[in-house]
C-alpha positions as CSV (number, residue, x, y, z in Angstrom):
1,X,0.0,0.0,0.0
2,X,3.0,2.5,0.8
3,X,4.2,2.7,-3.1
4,X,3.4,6.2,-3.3
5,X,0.5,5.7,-5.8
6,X,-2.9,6.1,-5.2
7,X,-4.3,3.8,-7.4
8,X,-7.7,2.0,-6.4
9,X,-6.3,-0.3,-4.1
10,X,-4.1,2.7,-1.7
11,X,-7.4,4.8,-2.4
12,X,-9.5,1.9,-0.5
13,X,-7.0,1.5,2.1
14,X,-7.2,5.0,2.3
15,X,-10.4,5.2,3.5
16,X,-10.1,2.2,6.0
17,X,-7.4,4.2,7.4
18,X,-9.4,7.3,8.0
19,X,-12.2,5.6,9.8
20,X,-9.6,4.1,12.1
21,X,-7.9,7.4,12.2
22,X,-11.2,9.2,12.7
23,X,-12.2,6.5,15.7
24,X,-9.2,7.7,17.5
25,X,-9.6,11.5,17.2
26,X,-13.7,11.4,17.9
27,X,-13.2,12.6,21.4
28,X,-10.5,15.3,20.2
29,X,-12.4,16.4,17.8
30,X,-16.1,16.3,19.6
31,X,-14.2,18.5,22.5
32,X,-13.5,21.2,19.9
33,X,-17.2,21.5,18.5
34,X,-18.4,25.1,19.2
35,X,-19.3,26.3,16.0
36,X,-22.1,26.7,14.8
37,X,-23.9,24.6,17.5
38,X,-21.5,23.5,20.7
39,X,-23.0,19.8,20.4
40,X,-19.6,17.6,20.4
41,X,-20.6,15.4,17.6
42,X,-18.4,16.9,15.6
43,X,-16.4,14.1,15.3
44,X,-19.0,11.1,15.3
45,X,-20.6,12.9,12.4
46,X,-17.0,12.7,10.1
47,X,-16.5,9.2,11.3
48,X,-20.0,8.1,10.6
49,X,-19.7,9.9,7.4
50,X,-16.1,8.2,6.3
51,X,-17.5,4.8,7.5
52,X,-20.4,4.9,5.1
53,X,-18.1,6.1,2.4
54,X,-15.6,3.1,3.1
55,X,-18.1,0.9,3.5
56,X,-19.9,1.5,-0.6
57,X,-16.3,1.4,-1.6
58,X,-14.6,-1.3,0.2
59,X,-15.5,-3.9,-2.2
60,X,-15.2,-2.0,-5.7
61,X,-13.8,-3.4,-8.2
62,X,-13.3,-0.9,-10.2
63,X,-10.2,1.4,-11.2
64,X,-9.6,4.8,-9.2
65,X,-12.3,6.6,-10.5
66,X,-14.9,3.6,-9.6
67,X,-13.6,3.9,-6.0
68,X,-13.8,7.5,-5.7
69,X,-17.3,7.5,-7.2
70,X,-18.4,4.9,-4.4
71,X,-16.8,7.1,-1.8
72,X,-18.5,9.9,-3.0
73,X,-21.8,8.2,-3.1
74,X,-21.5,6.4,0.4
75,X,-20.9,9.7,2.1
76,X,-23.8,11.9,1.0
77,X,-26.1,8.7,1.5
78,X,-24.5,8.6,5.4
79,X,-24.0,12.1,5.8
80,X,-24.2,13.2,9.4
81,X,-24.3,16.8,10.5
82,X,-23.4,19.8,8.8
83,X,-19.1,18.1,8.8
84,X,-20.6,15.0,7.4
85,X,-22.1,17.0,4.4
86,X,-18.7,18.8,3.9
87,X,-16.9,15.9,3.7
88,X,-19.0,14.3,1.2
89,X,-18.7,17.6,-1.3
90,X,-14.5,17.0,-0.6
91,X,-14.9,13.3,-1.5
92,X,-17.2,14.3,-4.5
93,X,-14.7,16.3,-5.9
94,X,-11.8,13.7,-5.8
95,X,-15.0,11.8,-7.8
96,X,-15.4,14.3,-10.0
97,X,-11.4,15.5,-10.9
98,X,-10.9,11.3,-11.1
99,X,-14.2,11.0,-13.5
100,X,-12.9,13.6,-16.1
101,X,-9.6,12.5,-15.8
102,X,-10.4,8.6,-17.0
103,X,-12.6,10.1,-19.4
104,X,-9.9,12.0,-21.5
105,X,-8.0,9.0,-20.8
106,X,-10.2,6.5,-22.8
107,X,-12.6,5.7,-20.0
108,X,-10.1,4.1,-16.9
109,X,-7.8,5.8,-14.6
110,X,-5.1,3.9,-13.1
111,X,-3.8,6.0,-10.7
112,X,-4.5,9.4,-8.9
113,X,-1.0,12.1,-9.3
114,X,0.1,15.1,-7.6
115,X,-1.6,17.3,-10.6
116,X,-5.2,15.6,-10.3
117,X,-4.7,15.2,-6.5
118,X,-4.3,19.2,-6.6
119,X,-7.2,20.0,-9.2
120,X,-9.4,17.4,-6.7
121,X,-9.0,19.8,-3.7
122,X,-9.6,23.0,-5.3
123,X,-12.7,21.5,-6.6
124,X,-13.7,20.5,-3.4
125,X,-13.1,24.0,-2.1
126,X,-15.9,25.2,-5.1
127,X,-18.2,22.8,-4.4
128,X,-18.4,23.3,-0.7
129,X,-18.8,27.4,-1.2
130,X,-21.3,26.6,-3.4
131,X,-23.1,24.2,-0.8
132,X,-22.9,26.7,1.9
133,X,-22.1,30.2,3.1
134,X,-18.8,29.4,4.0
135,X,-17.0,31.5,6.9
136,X,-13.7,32.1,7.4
137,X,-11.9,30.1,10.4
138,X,-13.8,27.0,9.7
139,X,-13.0,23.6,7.4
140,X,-13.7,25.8,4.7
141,X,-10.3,28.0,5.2
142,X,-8.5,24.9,5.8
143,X,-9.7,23.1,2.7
144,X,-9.0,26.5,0.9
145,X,-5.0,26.5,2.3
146,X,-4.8,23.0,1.4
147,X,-6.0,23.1,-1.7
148,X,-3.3,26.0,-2.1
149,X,-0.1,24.5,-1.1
150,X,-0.9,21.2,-3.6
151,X,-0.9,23.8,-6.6
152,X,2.3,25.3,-5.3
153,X,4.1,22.1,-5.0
154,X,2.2,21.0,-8.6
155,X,3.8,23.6,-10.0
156,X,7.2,22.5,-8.4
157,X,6.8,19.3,-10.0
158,X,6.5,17.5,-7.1
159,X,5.5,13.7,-6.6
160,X,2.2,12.9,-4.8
161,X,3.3,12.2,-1.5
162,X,5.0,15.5,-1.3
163,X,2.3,17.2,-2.7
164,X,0.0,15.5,0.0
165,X,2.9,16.3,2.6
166,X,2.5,19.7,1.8
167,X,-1.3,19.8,1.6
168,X,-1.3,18.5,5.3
169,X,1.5,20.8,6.4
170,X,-1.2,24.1,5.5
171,X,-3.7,22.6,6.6
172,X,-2.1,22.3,9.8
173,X,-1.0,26.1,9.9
174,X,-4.4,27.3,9.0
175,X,-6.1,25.3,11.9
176,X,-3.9,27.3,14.4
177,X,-5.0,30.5,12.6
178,X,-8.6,29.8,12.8
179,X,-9.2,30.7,16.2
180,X,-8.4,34.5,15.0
181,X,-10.7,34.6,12.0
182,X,-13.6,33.3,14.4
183,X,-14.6,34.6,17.6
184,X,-16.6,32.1,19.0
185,X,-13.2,29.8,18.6
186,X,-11.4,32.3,20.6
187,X,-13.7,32.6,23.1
188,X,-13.4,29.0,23.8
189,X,-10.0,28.5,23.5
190,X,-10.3,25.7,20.7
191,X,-9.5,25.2,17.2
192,X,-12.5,24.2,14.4
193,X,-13.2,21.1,15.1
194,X,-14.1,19.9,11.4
195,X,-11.1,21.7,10.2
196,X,-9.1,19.2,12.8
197,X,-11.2,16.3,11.2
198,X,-9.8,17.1,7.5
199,X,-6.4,17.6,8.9
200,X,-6.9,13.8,9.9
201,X,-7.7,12.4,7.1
202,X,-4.6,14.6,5.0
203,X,-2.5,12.7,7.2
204,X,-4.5,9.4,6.6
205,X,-3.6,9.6,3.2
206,X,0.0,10.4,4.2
207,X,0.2,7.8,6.2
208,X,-1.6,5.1,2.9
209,X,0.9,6.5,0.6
210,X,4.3,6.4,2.9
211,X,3.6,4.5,5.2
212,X,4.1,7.2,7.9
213,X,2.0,9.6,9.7
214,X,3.6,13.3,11.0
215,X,3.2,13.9,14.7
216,X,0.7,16.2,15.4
217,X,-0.3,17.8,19.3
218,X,-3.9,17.2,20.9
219,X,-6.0,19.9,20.1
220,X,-7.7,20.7,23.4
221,X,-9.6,24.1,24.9
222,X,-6.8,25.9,26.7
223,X,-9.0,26.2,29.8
224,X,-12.2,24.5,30.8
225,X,-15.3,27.4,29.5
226,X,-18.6,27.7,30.8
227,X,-21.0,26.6,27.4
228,X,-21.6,29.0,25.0
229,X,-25.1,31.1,25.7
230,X,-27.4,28.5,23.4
231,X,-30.5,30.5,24.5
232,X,-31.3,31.6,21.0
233,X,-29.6,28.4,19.7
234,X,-31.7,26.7,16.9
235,X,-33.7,23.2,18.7
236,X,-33.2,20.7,15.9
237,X,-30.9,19.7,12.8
238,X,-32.9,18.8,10.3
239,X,-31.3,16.7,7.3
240,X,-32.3,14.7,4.2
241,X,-32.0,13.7,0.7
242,X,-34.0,15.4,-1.6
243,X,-34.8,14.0,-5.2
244,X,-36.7,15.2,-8.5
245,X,-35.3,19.1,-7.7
246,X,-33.7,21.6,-10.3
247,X,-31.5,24.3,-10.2
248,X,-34.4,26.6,-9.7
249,X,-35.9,24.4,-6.9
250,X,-32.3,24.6,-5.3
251,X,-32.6,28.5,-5.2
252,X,-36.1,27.8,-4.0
253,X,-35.2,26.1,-0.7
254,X,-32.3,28.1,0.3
255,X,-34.4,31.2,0.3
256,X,-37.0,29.0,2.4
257,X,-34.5,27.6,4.8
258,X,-33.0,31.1,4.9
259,X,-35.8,32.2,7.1
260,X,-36.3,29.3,8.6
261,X,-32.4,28.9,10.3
262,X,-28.5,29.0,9.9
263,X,-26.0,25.9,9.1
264,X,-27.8,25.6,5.8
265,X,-25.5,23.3,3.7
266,X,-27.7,21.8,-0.1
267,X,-25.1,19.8,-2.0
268,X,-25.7,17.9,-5.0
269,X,-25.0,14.1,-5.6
270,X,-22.8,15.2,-8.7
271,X,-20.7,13.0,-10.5
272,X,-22.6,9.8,-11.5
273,X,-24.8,10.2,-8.6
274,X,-28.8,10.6,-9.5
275,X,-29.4,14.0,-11.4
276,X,-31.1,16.1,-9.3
277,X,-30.4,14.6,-5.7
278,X,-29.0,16.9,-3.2
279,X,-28.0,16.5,0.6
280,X,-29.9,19.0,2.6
281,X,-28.5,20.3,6.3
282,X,-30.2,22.8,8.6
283,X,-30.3,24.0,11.9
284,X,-33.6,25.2,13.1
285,X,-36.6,25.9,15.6
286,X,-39.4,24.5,13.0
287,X,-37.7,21.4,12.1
288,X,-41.5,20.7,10.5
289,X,-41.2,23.4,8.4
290,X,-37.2,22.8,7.1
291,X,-38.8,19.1,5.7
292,X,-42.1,20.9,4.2
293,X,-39.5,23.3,2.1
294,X,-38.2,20.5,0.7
295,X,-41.6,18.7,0.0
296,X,-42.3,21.9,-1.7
297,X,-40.0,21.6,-4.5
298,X,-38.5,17.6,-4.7
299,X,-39.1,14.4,-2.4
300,X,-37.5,14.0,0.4
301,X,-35.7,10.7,1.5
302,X,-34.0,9.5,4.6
303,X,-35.5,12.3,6.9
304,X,-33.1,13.0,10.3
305,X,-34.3,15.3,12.8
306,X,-31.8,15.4,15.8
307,X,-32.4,17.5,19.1
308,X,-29.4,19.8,19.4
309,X,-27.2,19.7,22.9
310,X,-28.5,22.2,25.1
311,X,-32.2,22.4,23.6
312,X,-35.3,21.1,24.6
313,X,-35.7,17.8,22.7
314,X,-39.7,18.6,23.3
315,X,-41.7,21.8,23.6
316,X,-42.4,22.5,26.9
317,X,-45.3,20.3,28.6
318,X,-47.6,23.4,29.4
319,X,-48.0,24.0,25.5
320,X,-49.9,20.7,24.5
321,X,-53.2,21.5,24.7
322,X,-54.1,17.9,25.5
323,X,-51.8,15.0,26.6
324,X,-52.8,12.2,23.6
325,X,-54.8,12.3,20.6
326,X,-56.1,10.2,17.6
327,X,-56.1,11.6,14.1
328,X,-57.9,9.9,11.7
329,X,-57.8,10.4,7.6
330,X,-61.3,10.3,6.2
331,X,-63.4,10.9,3.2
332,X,-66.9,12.2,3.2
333,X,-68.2,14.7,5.1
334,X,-71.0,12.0,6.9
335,X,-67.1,10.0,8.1
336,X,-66.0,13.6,9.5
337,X,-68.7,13.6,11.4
338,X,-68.8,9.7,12.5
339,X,-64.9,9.8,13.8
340,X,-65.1,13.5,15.3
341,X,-68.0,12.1,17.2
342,X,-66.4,9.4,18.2
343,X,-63.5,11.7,19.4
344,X,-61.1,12.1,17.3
345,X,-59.7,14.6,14.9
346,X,-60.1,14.3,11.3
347,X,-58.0,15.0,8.2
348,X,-59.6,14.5,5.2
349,X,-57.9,14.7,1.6
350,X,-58.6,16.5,-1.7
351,X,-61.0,14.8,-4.3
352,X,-59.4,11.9,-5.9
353,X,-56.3,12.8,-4.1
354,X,-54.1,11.6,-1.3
355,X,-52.9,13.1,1.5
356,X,-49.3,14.5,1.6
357,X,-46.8,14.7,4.5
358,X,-47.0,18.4,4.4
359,X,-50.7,18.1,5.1
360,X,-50.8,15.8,7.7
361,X,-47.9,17.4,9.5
362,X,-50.4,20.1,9.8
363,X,-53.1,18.3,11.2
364,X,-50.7,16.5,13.6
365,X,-49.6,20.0,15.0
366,X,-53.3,21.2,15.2
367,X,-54.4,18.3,16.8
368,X,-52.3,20.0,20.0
369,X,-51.3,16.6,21.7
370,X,-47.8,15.7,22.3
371,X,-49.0,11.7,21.9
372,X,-50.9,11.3,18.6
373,X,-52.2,8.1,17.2
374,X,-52.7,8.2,13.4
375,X,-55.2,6.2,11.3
376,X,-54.2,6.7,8.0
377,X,-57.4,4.9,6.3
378,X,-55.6,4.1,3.0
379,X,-55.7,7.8,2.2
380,X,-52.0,8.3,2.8
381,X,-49.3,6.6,0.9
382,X,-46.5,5.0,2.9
383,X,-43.6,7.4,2.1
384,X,-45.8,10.3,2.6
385,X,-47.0,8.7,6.4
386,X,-43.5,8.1,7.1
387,X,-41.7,12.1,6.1
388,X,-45.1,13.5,7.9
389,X,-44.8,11.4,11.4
390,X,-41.5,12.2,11.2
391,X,-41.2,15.6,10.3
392,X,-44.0,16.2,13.7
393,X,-41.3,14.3,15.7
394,X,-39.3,17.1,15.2
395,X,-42.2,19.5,16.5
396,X,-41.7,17.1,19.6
397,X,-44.4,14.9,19.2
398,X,-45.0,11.4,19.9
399,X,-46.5,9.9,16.6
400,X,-48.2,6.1,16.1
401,X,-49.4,5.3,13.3
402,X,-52.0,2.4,13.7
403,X,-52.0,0.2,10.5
404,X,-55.8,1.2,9.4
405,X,-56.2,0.5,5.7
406,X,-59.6,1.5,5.8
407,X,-62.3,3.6,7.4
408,X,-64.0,0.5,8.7
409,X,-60.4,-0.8,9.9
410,X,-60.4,2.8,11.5
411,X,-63.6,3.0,13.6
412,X,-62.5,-0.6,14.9
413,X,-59.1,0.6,15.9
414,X,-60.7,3.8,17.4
415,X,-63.5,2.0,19.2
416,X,-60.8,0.7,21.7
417,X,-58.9,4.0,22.3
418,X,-58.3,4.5,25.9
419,X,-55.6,7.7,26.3
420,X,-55.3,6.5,29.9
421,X,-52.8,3.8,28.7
422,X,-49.7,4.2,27.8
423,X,-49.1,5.8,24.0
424,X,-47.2,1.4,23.4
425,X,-49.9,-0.2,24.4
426,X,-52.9,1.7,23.2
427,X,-51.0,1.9,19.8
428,X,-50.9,-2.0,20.1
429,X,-54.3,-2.5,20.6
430,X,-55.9,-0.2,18.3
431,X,-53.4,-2.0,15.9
432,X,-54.7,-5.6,16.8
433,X,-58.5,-4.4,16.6
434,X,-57.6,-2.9,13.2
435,X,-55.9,-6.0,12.3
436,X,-58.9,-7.9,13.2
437,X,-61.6,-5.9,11.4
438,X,-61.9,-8.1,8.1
439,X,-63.2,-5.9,5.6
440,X,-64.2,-5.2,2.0
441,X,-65.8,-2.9,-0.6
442,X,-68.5,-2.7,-3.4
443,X,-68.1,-0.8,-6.5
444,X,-70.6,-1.0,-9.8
445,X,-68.8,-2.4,-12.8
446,X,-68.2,0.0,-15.5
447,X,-67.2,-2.0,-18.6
448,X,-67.4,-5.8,-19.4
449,X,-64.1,-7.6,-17.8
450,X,-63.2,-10.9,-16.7
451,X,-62.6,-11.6,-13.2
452,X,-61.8,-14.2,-10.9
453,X,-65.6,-14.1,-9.6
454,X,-66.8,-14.6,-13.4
455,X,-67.5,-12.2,-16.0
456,X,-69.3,-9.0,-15.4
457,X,-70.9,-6.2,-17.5
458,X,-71.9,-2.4,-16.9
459,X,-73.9,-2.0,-13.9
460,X,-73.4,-5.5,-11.9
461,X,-72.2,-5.2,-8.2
462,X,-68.4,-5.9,-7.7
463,X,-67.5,-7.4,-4.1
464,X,-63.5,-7.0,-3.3
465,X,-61.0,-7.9,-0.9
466,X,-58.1,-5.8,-1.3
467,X,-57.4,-6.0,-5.2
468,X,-59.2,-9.1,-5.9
469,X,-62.9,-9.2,-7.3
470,X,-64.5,-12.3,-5.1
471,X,-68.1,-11.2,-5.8
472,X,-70.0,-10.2,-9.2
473,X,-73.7,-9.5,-8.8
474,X,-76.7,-7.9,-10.9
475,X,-76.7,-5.2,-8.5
476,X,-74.3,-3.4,-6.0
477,X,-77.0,-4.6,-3.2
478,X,-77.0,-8.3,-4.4
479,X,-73.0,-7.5,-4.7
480,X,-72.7,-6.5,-0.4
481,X,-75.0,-9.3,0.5
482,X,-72.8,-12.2,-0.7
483,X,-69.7,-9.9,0.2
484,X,-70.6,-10.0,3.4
485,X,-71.5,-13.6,3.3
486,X,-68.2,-14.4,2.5
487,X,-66.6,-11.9,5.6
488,X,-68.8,-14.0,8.0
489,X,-67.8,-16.9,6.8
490,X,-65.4,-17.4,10.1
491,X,-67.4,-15.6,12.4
492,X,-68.1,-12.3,13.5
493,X,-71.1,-10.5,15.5
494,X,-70.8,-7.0,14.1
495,X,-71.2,-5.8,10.2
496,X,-70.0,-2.0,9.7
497,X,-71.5,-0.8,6.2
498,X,-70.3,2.9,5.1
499,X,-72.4,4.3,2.3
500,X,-70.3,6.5,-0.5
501,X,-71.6,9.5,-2.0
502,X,-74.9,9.0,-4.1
503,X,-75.7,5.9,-2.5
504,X,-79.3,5.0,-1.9
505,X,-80.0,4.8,1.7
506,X,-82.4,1.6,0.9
507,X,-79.3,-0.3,0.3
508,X,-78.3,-0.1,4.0
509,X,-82.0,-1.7,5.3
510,X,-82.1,-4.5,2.5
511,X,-78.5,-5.2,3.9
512,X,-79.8,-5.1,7.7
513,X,-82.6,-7.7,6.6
514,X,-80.3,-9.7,5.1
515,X,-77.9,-10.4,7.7
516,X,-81.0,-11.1,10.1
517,X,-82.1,-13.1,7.8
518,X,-78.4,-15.4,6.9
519,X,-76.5,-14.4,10.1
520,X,-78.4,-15.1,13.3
521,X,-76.5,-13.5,16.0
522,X,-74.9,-10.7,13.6
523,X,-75.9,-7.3,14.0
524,X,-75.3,-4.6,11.3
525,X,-75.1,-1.1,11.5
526,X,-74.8,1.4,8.4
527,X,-73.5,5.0,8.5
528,X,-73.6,7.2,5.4
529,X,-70.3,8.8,4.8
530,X,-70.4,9.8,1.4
531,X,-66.7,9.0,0.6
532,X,-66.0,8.9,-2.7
533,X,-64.5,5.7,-4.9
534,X,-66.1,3.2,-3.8
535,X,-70.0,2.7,-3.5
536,X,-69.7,0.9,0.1
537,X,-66.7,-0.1,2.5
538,X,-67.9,-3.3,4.4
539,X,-66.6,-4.3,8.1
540,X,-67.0,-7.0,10.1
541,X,-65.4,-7.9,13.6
C-alpha cells in the first residue's frame, strides 16, 4: 500500500485508514465542536460519514475513478451533521477531478498524481462554497489552504506524496490560525473542530501513501469554558435527501430555509450520482417546516431530525393542549362527522387525491397533543405517512401510526382507544382491533371484464377484498350481501357498512334484513359517509 501511488487499491485503504484514524480523534475532535452549534458530535458525524463512504467502496472493483465514485456516493447517502455533508462535497470532488480525468484517458484511470490530486481539492473548495455560506476560520479556510499548497508544490513538480505532505502541512498552519478569524473559537479557546477532522484524514492519506504519519499535538480548549449562551440556539438539525429538484428548486429552498435557520448546507450528488439529488443540512426551531420546504419543490428521503445539545428535545409540557390524541384520515363529510363524534380529529384529503406529508404534519400539530395516534385509512401513501410522522417528531411529538387501511379498519381501531394507557400499548391495541376488522368494498362495474368471480358487464355489483374481485352480482346490493356472506364466513357479531356519495339509503335496510335473515347472532349497522371511490366499505369484527 505505501508505493506512493494512489491507485484503487491505496485509495480503498485509504479510506479504512481514515475511519480508524477518525475513531481515535472522535473525542478530540467532539471536545472542539463550538461552531455553529456546541453539540460535540463533531467528530461522530466525520467518522459516521467516512464509515459509510468506506463501506460502498470497500469492495469496488473498479479502477480509481470507480472507488472515488463509491466514496462519493456512500458519504452523501450517510452524511451526518453539517461536517458530514462537507466531507461528502470533498470526496465528490476527488470523484469528479478522477471522473474527467479517466474520461480523456479513454474511460479508466489507473492512478490518482500530484496534478489531479491538486485540481481534486480546489474543486472541493468550489463545491463546498457553493453548498454553503462558507465562513472564514472553519473547514472551509482549511480546505482552501490546502487546496493552495498542492498547486504550489504542482507547480514545483513535485511527486504525490509531497504534494499531500504539503497539503497537510497548511492545513495544519491554518487550523492554528482559525481561532483569529472566528470569535466564538477564541472565546473558547479551541481550534475548528471539522477543520481538525480534515487535517486527519490529509494525514491518513500520508500515512496510505508512505507509510508514515507526521506527529501532530492534541487539540484541546486551553481552559475549561462555561458553554456557549445556546439561548437563542436553533432546537433541531434537520437533514435529508432530496430528489426530483432543479437548479431553480435549489434557489427555492435556500431562500425558504434562509428564514427558517442557519448551518444551511444543499449539495448535490454530482458526478454519476442521481441527477437532481441533493443532501440537505439545517439547523432550526421549525424542524417541521425545514422538511415541508423541501416537499415543496423535490421528495425527500431519509428524513433525520436530531435535538441539538442544550435544547429542549420537546416543547415545553404546558403547551400541548391535551396529553394524547387520535387523528384519523377520512373521506366524506358523513365520516368527518362519525370519527369526530367518536373523538377524534379528522383529516380528510382533496377529491381523488391523497394526502401529503406536508398536510398531515399540519393536522398532527393542530391536533395540540404531544401523543398522537394516526389512522391513516388508505388515504396516505406509505412514504408520505413516514416524512409527515417524522417531520412532527421534530415538532416534539409522539407519533403512532396504527395500520388502518380502511375507514371501517379505522372505527374498529378507534373503538378501543383508551388515552389513559400508555401511548405502546394503546398503539398495540388499536393496531390488533384494526388487524382484526376483516373488511371489504362494493363498487358498480363500468365495462365488461373478466374476473376471478366470473364475467361482469356495466352496472353489476363488484365485491372485493383488497385488489381481488371475489363477488359479481346484478346489482351493488346483491354484490354487499354475498360480500358480506363471505366476511362472515369465520365468524363475526358486528357488520359495519359505510355508504359513499350517491348511495341510496335503501341499500343499507335491505342489507340489515339480510344479515338477520343469513347471520343469526350478527348485528349490522350502516353509516352514510359519502366517501367517494367506492360505492360501500364493508366491516366485520
Amino acid at each position: 500500500m505505501a508505493a506512493g501511488r494512489l491507485d484503487a487499491a491505496v485509495l480503498r485503504g485509504w479510506a479504512h485508514a481514515a475511519v480508524e484514524d477518525l475513531i481515535s480523534h472522535t473525542d478530540e475532535i467532539n471536545g472542539l465542536n463550538v461552531f455553529p452549534v456546541p453539540d460535540a458530535d463533531t467528530g461522530t458525524n466525520m467518522l459516521f460519514t467516512m464509515r459509510s463512504a468506506w463501506s460502498e467502496a470497500q469492495d469496488c472493483a473498479g479502477d480509481v475513478a470507480a472507488v472515488a465514485a463509491a466514496l462519493a456516493a456512500g458519504a452523501l447517502h450517510g452524511a451526518r451533521g453539517n461536517s458530514g455533508v462537507i466531507l461528502s462535497q470533498i470526496l465528490r470532488g476527488v470523484a469528479e477531478v478522477a471522473a474527467a480525468a479517466a474520461a480523456r484517458r479513454g474511460g479508466t484511470l489507473a492512478e490518482v498524481d500530484g496534478g489531479l490530486f491538486a485540481d481534486a481539492l480546489r474543486h472541493a473548495v468550489e463545491l463546498v462554497d457553493a453548498a454553503l455560506d462558507a465562513k472564514p476560520g472553519t473547514i472551509v479556510s482549511v480546505l482552501a489552504a490546502a487546496a493552495g499548497a498542492a498547486d504550489t508544490e504542482v507547480a514545483d513538480a513535485a511527486l504525490l506524496p509531497q504534494v499531500v505532505a504539503a497539503a497537510a502541512e497548511a492545513a495544519a498552519v491554518a487550523l492554528d490560525q482559525t481561532p483569529r478569524q472566528l470569535a466564538v473559537l477564541a472565546d473558547a479557546g479551541v481550534v475548528d473542530a471539522g477543520g481538525r477532522g480534515l487535517l486527519v484524514l490529509l494525514d491518513a492519506l500520508t500515512r496510505a501513501l508512505t507509510g508514515r504519519a507526521p506527529r501532530r499535538e492534541t487539540y484541546r480548549p486551553a481552559a475549561p469554558s462555561a458553554p456557549a449562551d445556546t439561548c437563542s440556539a436553533p432546537q433541531f438539525e434537520v437533514m435529508y435527501l432530496l430528489g426530483g429538484c432543479g437548479p431553480d428548486g435549489v434557489e427555492q429552498l435556500r431562500r425558504r430555509l434562509d428564514h427558517l435557520g442557519d448551518s444551511i448546507v444543499i449539495a448535490a450528488a454530482g458526478g454519476s450520482g442521481t441527477p437532481g439529488q441533493y443532501s440537505v443540512h439545517v439547523h432550526s426551531d421549525d424542524a417541521g417546516a425545514a422538511v415541508e420546504a423541501g416537499l415543496a419543490v423535490g421528495v425527500p428521503s431519509r428524513i433525520q431530525i436530531t435535538a441539538l445539545a442544550g435544547a429542549a428535545t420537546t416543547r415545553p409540557q404546558g403547551s400541548w393542549s391535551r396529553a394524547r390524541a387520535v387523528l384519523a384520515v377520512v373521506d366524506g363529510s358523513g365520516a368527518a362527522e362519525l370519527f369526530a363524534g367518536e373523538g377524534a380529529h379528522v383529516l380528510r384529503p382533496e377529491p381523488d387525491a391523497q394526502v401529503s406529508a406536508k398536510q398531515l404534519l399540519r393536522a398532527l400539530v393542530d391536533t395540540g397533543a404531544g401523543q398522537v395516534m394516526v389512522l391513516p385509512n388508505g388515504y396516505v401513501a406509505a412514504e408520505e405517512l413516514v416524512a409527515g410522522c417524522t417531520a412532527a417528531i421534530g415538532w416534539g411529538i409522539d407519533v403512532v401510526p396504527v395500520p388502518a387501511g380502511s375507514m371501517v379498519q379505522g372505527l374498529a381501531a378507534l373503538a378501543v382507544h383508551d388515552p389513559a394507557r400508555q401511548a405502546v400499548d394503546d398503539g398495540y391495541t388499536m393496531a390488533r382491533a384494526a388487524a382484526g376488522a376483516r373488511h371489504g368494498a362494493v363498487r358498480m362495474a363500468t365495462e365488461e371484464a373478466l374476473t376471478w368471480a366470473g364475467a361482469c358487464t356495466p352496472g353489476d355489483g363488484l365485491g372485493l377484498s383488497g385488489d381481488e374481485v371475489l363477488i359479481v352480482g346484478p346489482d351493488v346490493t346483491a354484490a354487499a350481501a354475498g360480500l358480506i356472506d363471505l366476511l362472515l364466513l369465520s365468524g363475526g357479531e358486528l357488520v359495519t357498512v359505510l355508504t359513499g356519495d350517491g348511495v341510496d339509503g335503501a341499500i343499507g335496510h335491505a342489507l340489515r334484513d339480510h344479515v338477520h335473515r343469513s347471520h343469526l347472532g350478527a348485528e349490522l349497522v350502516t353509516y352514510h359517509t359519502g366517501h367517494g371511490g367506492d360505492a360501500l366499505l364493508i366491516g366485520v369484527e
